[in-house]
C-alpha positions, 0 to 999 in steps of 0.5 A, spaced: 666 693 216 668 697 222 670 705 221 677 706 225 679 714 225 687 715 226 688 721 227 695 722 228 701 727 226 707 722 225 707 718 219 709 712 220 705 712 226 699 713 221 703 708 216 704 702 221 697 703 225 693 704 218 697 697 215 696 693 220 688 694 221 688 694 214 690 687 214 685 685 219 679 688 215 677 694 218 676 701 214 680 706 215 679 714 215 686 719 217 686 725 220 693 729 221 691 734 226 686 736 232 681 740 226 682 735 221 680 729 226 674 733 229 671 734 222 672 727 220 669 724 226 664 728 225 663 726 217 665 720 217 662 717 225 666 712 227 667 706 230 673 707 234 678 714 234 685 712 235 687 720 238 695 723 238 695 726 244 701 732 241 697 735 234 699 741 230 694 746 231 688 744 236 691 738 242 689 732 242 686 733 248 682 739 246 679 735 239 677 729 244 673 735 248 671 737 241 667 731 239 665 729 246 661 736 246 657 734 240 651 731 240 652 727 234 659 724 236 659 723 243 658 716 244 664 714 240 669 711 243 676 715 242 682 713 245 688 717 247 694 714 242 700 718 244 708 717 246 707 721 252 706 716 258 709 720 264 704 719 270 702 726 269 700 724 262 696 719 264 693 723 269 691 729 265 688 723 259 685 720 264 682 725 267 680 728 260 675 722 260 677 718 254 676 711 254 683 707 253 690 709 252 696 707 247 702 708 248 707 708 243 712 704 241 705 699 241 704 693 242 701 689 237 697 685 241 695 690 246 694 695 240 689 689 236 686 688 243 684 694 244 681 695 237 677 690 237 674 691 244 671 698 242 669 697 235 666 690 238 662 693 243 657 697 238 
């Protein structure tokens, strides 16, 4: 079964993404804040992190940095799941170097897809 981190800050978005990749089998670890979803990455080795961009505490940003720069972590795949989807945005995550991006409303199919290509590459 593959591991999926969601580390994100809203509720429902933690709610809606957590059922609906409950359902299709995948284990599931939350994190609500940067700190949190850096530790639990470290502990937990996911398959896939699913990253808010907009975190209390630490950026989404700046945990990305943070798991990408430890050895041990950075070959997981994390990609950016955010509502901030302006051109400038995107430029900044782009050029953070995450592996994907989500923008939220999401879409269920590209959401699914998403999952699937990463955690089916390992």
């Amino acid at each position: 079964m593959s591991l999926v981190l969601i580390v994100e800050d809203n509720e429902m978005n933690m709610k809606l993404a957590r059922d609906v990749l409950r359902a299709r089998g995948y284990e599931i670890a939350e994190a609500i804040n940067g700190e949190d979803g850096v530790r639990m990455a470290l502990e937990r080795m996911p398959d896939l992190v699913l990253m808010d961009i907009q975190l209390p505490g630490i950026s989404g940003v700046d945990a990305f940095r943070q798991i990408r720069g430890n050895a041990a972590t950075a070959h997981i795949p994390i990609v950016a799941f955010t509502a901030s989807v302006t051109p400038a945005d995107r430029s900044q995550i782009t050029g953070a170097g995450f592996d994907g991006f989500l923008s939220k409303p999401i879409s269920l199919t590209e959401f699914l897809a998403t999952v699937k290509r990463f955690v089916e590459r390992k």
